[in-house]
C-alpha positions in Angstrom: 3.4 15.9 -13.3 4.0 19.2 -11.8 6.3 21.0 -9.5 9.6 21.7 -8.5 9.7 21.5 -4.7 12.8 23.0 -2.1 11.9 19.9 0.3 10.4 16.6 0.9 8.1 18.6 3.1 6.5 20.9 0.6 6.3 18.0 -2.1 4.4 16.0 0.4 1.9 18.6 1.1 1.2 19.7 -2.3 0.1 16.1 -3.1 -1.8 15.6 0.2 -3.7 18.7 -0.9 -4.3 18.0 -4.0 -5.8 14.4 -3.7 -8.3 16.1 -1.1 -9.2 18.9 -3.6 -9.5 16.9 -6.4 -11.3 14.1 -4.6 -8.5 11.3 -5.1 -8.3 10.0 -2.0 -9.8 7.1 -0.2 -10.3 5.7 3.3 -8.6 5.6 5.4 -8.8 9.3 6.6 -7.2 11.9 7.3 -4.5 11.3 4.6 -1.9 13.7 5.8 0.7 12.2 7.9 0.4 8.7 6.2 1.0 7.3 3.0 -2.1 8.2 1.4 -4.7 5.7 -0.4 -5.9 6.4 -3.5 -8.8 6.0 -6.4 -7.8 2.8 -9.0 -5.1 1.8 -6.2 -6.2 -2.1 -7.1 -5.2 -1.1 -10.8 -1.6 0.4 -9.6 -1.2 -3.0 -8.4 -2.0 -4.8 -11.3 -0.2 -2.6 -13.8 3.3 -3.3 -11.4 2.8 -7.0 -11.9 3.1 -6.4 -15.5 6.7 -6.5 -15.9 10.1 -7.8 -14.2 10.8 -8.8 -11.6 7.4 -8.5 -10.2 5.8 -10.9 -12.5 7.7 -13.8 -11.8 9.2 -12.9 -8.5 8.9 -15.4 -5.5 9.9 -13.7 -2.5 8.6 -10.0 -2.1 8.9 -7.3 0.7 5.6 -4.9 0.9 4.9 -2.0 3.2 2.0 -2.3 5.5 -0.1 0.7 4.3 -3.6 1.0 3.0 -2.9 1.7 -0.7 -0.4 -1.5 -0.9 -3.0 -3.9 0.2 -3.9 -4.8 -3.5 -0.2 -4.9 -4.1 -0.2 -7.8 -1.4 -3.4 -9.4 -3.1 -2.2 -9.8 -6.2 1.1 -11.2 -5.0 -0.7 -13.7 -2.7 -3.0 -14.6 -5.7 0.2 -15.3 -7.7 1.5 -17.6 -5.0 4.2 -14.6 -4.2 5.5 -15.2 -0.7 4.4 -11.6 0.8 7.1 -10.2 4.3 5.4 -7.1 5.7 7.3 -5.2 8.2 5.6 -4.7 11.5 4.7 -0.4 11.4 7.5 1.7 12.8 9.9 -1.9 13.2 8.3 -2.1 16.7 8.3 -6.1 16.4 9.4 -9.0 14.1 8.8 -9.2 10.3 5.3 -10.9 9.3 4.8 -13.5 6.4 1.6 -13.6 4.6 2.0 -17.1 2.6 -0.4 -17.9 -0.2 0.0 -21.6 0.5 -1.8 -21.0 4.3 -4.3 -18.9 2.9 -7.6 -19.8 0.7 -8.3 -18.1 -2.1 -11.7 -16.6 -1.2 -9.7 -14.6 1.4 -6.8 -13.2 -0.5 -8.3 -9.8 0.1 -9.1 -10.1 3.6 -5.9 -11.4 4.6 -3.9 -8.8 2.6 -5.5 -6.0 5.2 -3.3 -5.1 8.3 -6.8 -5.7 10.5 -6.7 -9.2 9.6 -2.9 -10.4 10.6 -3.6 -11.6 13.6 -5.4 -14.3 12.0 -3.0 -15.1 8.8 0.4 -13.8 9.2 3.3 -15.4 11.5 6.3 -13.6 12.7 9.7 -14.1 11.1 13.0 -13.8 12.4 15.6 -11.5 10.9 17.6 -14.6 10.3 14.7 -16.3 8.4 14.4 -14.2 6.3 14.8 -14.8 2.2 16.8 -12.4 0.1 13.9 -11.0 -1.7 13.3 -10.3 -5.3 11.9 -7.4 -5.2 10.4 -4.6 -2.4 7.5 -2.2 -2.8 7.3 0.8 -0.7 4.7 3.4 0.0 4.9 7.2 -0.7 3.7 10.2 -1.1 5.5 11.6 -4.0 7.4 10.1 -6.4 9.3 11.5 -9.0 10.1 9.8 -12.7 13.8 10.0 -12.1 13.4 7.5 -9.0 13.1 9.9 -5.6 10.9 8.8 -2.8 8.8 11.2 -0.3 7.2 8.7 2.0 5.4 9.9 4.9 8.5 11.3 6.9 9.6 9.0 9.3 12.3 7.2 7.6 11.4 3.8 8.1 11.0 2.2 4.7 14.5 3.9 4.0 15.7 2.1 7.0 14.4 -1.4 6.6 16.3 -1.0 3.1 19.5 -0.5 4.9 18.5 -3.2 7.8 18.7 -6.0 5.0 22.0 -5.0 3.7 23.2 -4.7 7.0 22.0 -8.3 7.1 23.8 -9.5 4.1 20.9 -9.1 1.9 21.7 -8.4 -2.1 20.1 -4.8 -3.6 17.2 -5.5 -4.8 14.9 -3.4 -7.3 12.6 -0.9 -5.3 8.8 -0.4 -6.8 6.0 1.8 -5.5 2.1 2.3 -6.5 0.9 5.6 -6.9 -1.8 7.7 -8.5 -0.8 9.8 -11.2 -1.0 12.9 -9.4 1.1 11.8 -7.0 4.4 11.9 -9.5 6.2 15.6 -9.0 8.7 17.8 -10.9 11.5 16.9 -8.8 12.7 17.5 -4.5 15.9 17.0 -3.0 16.6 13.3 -1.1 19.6 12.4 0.9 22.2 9.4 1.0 20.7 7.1 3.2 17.2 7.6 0.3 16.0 4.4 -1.4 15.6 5.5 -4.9 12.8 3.7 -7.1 13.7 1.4 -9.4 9.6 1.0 -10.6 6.7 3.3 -10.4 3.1 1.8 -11.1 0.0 3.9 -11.6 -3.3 3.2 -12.2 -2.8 4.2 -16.1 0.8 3.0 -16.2 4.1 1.4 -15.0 7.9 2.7 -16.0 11.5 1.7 -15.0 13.1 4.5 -13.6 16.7 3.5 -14.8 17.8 3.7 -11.1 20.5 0.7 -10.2 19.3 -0.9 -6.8 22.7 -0.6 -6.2 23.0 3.0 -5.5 21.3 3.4 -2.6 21.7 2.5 0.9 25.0 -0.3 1.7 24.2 -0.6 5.9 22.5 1.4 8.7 24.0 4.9 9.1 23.9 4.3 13.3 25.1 7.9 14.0 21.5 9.1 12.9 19.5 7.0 15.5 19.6 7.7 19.1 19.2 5.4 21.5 15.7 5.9 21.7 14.5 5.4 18.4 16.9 1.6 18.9 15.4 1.2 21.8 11.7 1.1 20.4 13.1 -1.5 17.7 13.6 -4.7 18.2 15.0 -5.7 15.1 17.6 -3.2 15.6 18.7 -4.1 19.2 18.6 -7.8 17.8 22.0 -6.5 15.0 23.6 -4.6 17.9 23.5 -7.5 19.9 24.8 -9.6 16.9 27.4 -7.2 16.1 28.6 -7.0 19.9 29.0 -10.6 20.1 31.0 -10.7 17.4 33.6 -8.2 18.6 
């Protein structure tokens, strides 16, 4: 762990660096501007898995990024139902379900290449309340704050669901190591951690799922950022009906 970092900004780029100097990071490249994969990823995963309520959760929400695929392998190989959000919300959710898919090509399925083949959309409405969601970042630190790649949209999705009447649930990532900081400032609408899994260990931050995000904070999307995500149309329309 190391560094104490003004912005989200500078904390991402000191890891982004440091996994290409050091020789951490693996396909696919470049690394910067994405959620970065990374050496032992496949052992992250197993390590979160370890302990509640990964290991006997049912329902589980996992980004779409490279280093979560074995996140989404070894949920699918414990008969974990895995929703992936389509990148950047720009269609319905997707279901990867262990039930539809043989065993032989837990791997293959688990890959965003592949989803054409073995994941179905999902509407908003049929959607379970999860037990659990993993999220991808850049740097993490061990109090529980979240750099992802910029963009906002894993801190969104978390707000989506309670908009939707979904309970807080417990927030986990998988990093390397070198990927945990001193410390960076977040803001209100920030998903904090509630589970950080390495390839040498996993900890409970002591964050309450509770604490972050209640509903969408509108007044920081303009219309076109709504207009490039459906899911988001889909509650305004909902919302307007109801009026």
């Amino acid at each position: 762990m190391t560094g104490v970092f003004a912005d989200k900004a500078s904390a991402r780029n000191h890891v982004w660096s440091r996994l290409e100097m050091e020789g951490l990071a693996v396909e696919p490249f470049p690394i910067r501007n994405r959620i970065p994969n990374f050496r032992d990823a496949e052992k992250a995963a197993l390590k979160l898995f370890e302990i509640e309520p990964w290991a006997s959760a049912r329902f589980i929400k996992v980004n779409p990024d490279s280093p979560q695929l074995y996140v989404r392998a070894e949920a699918l190989r414990r008969g974990i139902k895995v929703y992936v959000p389509t990148p950047r919300l720009a269609g319905a959710f997707l279901l990867l379900d262990p039930v539809n898919i043989p065993s032989e090509q837990i791997l293959r399925a688990s890959a965003r290449s592949s989803w054409d083949e073995y994941a179905k959309p999902v509407a908003l409405s049929d959607l379970p309340h999860f037990d659990g969601i993993v999220a991808g970042s850049v740097a993490v630190t061990k109090d529980g704050r979240r750099a992802g790649k910029g963009a906002g949209y894993s801190d969104l999705e978390f707000a989506l669901l309670r908009e939707l009447g979904h309970p807080a649930v417990p927030v986990a990532t998988t990093v390397h190591d070198t990927q945990i900081v001193g410390n960076f400032p977040d803001e209100v609408v920030d998903q904090r951690l509630h589970t950080i899994a390495t390839p040498t260990f996993v900890w409970l931050t002591g964050v309450n799922p509770h604490d972050g995000p209640t509903r969408i904070d509108w007044s920081r999307l303009g219309p076109d950022v709504i207009a490039a995500m459906p899911p988001l149309q889909e509650i305004l329309g909902c919302r307007n009906q109801s009026k």
